[in-house]
N, C-alpha and C positions, 0 to 999 in steps of 0.2 A: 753649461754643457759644452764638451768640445768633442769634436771628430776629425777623427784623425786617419790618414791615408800613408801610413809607414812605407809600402811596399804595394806594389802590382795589385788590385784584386783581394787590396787587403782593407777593411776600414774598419777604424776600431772609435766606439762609444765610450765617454764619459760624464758624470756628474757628482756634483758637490754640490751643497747647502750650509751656510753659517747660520739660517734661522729656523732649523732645527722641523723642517717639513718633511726632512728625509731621513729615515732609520739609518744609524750612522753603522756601515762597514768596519773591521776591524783595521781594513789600510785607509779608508776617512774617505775612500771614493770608490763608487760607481763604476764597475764598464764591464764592458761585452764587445764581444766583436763580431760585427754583422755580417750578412748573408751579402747584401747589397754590394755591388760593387761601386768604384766612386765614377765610372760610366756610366754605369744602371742611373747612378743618381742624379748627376749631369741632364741625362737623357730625361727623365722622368721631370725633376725642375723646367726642363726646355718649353716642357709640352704643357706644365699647368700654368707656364706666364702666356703661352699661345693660348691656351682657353678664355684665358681673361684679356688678352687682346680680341677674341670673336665675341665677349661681352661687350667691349667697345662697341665695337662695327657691326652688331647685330643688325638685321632690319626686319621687322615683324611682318608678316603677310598682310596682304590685300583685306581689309576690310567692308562688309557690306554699305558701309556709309561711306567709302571713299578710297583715295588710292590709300596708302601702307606711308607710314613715316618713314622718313632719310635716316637714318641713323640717328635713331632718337636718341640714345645714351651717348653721344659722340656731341652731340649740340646743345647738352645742357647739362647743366648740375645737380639740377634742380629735378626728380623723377617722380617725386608725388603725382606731377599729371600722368605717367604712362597709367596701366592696368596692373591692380596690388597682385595679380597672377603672373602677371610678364614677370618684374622686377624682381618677385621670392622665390618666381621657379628659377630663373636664373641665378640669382643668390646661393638658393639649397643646391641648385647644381653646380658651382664654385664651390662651394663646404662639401658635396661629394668627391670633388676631386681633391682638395685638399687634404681631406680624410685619407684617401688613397694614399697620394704620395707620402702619409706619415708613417699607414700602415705597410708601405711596402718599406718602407725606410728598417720599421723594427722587426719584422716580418722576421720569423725563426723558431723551432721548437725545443732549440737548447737548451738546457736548465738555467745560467747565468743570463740567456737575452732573455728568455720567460722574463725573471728577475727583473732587470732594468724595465723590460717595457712595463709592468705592474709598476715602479715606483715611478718611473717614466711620465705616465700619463694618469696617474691617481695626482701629480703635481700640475701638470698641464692642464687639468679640467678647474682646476682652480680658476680665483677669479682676483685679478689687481696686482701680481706679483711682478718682479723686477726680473729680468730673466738675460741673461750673456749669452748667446752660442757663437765660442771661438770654434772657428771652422777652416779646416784647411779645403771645406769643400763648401762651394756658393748654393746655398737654399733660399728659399723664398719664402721664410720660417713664418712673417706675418701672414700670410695664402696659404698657413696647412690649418686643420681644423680638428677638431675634439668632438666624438658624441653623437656623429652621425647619426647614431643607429637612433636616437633617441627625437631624431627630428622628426617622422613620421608616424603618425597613428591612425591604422585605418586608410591610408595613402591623404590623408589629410595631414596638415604642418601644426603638428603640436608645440611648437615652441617657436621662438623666433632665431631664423638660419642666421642673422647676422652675428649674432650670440656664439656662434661657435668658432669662430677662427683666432688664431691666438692672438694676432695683432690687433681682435677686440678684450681678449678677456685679460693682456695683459703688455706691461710697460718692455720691452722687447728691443734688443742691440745686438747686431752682428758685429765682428769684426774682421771676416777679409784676411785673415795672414799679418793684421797691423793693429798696432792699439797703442793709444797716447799714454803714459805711463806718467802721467800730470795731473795737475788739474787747473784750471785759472778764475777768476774773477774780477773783472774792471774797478778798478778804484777810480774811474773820473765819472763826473757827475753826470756826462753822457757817453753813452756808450760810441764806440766807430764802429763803421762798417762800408759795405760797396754793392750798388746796384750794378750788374755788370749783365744787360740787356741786348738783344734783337729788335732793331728797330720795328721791322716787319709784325712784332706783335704788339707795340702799344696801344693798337686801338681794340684788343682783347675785352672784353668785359670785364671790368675789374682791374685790369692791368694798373691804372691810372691808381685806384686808389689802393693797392700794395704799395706802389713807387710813395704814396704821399705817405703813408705809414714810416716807412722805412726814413721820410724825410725829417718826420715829426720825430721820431724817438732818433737817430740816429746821427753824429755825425758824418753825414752821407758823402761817397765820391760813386759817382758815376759812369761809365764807363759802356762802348757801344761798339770798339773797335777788338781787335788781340792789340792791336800797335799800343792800343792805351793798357791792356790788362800784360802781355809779356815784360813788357820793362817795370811792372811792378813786383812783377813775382822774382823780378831778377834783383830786387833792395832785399839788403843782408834783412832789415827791420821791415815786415810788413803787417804793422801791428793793427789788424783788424779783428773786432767783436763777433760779426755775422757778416760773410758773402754772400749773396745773392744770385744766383743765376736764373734768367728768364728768357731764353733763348733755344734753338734748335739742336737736338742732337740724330744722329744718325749714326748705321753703324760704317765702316771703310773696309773696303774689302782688296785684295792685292796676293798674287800667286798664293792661295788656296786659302789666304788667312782672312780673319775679319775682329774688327775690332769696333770699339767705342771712342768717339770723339763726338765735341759740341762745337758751335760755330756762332760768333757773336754777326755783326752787321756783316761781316765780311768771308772770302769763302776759307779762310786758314781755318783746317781743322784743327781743333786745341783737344791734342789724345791726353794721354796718361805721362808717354815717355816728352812728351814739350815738356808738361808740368816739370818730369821729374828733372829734364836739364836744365830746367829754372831755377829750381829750388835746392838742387842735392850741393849744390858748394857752399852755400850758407847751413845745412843740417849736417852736411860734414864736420863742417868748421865748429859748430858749437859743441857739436859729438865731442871732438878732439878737446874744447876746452872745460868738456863738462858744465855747460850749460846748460839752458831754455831755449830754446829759437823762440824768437819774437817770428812766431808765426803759429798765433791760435786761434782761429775762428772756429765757431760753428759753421759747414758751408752748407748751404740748399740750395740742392741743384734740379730745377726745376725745368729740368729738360728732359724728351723723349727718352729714355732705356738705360738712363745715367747711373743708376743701381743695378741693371741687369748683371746677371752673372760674366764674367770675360771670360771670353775666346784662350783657350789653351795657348800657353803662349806669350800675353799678353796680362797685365795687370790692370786693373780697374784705377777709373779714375778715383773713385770713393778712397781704395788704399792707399793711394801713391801720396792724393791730400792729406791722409793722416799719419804714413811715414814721415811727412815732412812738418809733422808738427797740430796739424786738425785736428780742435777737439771731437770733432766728427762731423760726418756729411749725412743730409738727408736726401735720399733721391729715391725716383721711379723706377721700378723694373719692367715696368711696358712704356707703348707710346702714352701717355695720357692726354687726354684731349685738352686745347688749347683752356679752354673757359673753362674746365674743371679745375685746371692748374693754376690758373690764376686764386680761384675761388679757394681753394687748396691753402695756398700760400698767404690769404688773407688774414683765414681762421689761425693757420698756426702763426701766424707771425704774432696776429693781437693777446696770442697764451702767452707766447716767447716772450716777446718786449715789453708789451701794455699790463701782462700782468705777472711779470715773473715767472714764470711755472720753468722748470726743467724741457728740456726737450723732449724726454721721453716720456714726460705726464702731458705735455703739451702735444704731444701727435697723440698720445691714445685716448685723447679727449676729444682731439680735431676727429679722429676716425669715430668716434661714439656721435658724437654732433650730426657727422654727415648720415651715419647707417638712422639715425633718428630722425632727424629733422630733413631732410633730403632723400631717404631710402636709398642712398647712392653706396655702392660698398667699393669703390675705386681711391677712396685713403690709403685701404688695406695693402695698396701696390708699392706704396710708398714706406721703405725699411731704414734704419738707420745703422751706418756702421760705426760703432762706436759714438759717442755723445749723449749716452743717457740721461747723466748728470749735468751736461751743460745747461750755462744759461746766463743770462743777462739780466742783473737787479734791476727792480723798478726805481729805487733811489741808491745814491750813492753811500758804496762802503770800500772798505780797505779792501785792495786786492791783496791775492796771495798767488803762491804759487805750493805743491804738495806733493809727495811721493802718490 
């Protein structure tokens, strides 16, 4: 599906299908052109990544047995202790709002938007599909949801609410303005890669044993400082499998703008435009010779708001990494809490590397695990731009390279 913003106040829908789920049009695609504007939609995404940051930081009232918990979703992973009323009202109330912002997206009583929205969302309620939305405008597509109406019955939860959002019912890739027009596969017997850390968090829960994972499957380089990660990114060859980031992001703010950067041990913010005058003379260069850049990882960036949508203006870090060659990045679009993240990056690394799976079967597995086995629905934050298809063999075979 892609959306598109030609002009002012103008945004226009589309969709296509190869596996034959969608009544084929006489011109082979789909579209309409919405009500919404790409403000409207800007503003409306703003406000459901804020609700799911007040899931964070909730605190529940005073209980007759005691004082009220600190920020109990904020200190653990783990939520089967809280109350199965706390955790699903709050849930159904994220799939409320999720719902919203889909239905205001399609919101129109045209005869062509009628049209799309019915084929629209008779494909969205499905369940395991593979789904692209190139977008020239940033959504928070895993946080919108399907079905609402059908959660309640009786003001009792007829179904289960984590069931409804799309980044559970299906394998999901944005891309940001950018997409790798490649594909790769390692041919050596171990894969490479780079833990590129805050020291400030290794004594995280969990932290230790992501880093031993990554040791275990990985030709690992390390990395705590920028001093050590800029002069890597400035080699024409930075030929890694999987990056790691486990470190702090925040946004920087300066005459009226504000933006996205991360910061390893030390206080250089590492935005978008470092990356990009790191790497654009090498993706120039290979441009020019009709190459590859020997620059394809999968990168997870497991920092604070690193998928959030960017500030007007400015380019995300998500795309800049994949202009310059990323099979794709995974990241947050809120703050996520320290121990979830770690926790987070355990489950999907052990799909990733320990058992092959693709990235994008590999987070919508990780997000099923946690809405299961944890009741946590905070995976869901977590979107990929581009890297569906990635991934890293569990033994070795020939690489390649592919249109």
């Amino acid at each position: 599906m892609t959306l598109r913003s030609p002009a002012r106040d103008v945004v226009v829908i589309s969709m296509w299908s190869e596996t034959g789920l969608l009544p084929q049009p006489r011109s082979g695609v789909h579209y309409a052109r919405l009500n919404i504007s790409a403000e409207e939609m800007a503003s409306l995404s703003a406000r459901l990544i804020s609700r799911w940051q007040q899931f964070v930081h909730y605190e529940p009232e005073s209980g007759a047995n005691g004082p009220r918990a600190q920020e109990p979703h904020l200190r653990s992973a783990d939520l089967t202790g809280r109350p199965q009323s706390e955790v699903l009202g709050w849930v159904s109330e994220l799939a409320r709002e999720g719902a919203y912002l889909l239905d205001e997206l399609l919101a129109g009583d045209e005869g062509e938007l009628v049209r799309f929205r019915g084929h629209l969302l008779s494909v969205l309620e499905r369940e395991d599909l593979r789904i692209r939305f190139d977008s020239d405008l940033d959504v928070p597509w895993p946080m919108l949801a399907v079905g609402y109406e059908s959660l309640l019955d009786g003001g009792h939860l007829a179904r289960n609410p984590f069931q409804l959002f799309l980044g559970h019912r299906h394998q999901i890739e944005s891309t940001s303005g950018a997409y790798a027009d490649y594909w790769w596969v390692s041919d050596r017997t171990r894969a490479v890669g780079s833990a590129n850390l805050d020291s400030d968090l290794e004594n995280v829960a969990l932290a230790a044993d992501v880093l031993k994972l990554l040791e275990d499957r990985l030709e690992l380089t390390t990395r705590h400082f920028s001093h050590e990660l800029l002069p890597d990114l400035a080699r024409p060859v930075l030929d890694e499998d999987l990056m790691y980031f486990f470190c702090h992001g925040s946004y920087e703010e300066h005459g009226g703008r504000v933006w996205h950067a991360l910061r390893l041990s030390d206080e250089l913010p590492v935005d978008a435009p470092l990356v990009d005058g790191y790497r654009k003379p090498h993706t120039r260069a290979t441009a020019r010779r009709g190459t590859v850049s020997l620059f394809h990882p999968l990168v997870v960036l497991n920092t604070c708001f690193a998928g959030a949508p960017a500030t007007t203006g400015f380019t995300g870090l998500s795309a800049t990494l994949v202009r310059h060659g990323a099979l794709g990045v995974l990241a947050p679009q809120i703050a996520v809490p320290q121990v979830f993240g770690a926790e987070f990056a355990l489950r999907f690394l052990t799909r990733y590397l320990d058992e092959g799976l693709t990235a994008g079967l590999a987070l919508l597995e990780t997000v099923r695990w946690f809405a299961t086995t944890y009741r946590n629905p905070l995976a869901l934050a977590y979107g990929l731009v581009c890297g569906l298809d990635s991934r890293v063999l569990p033994s070795s075979q020939e690489g390649s390279t592919g249109p």
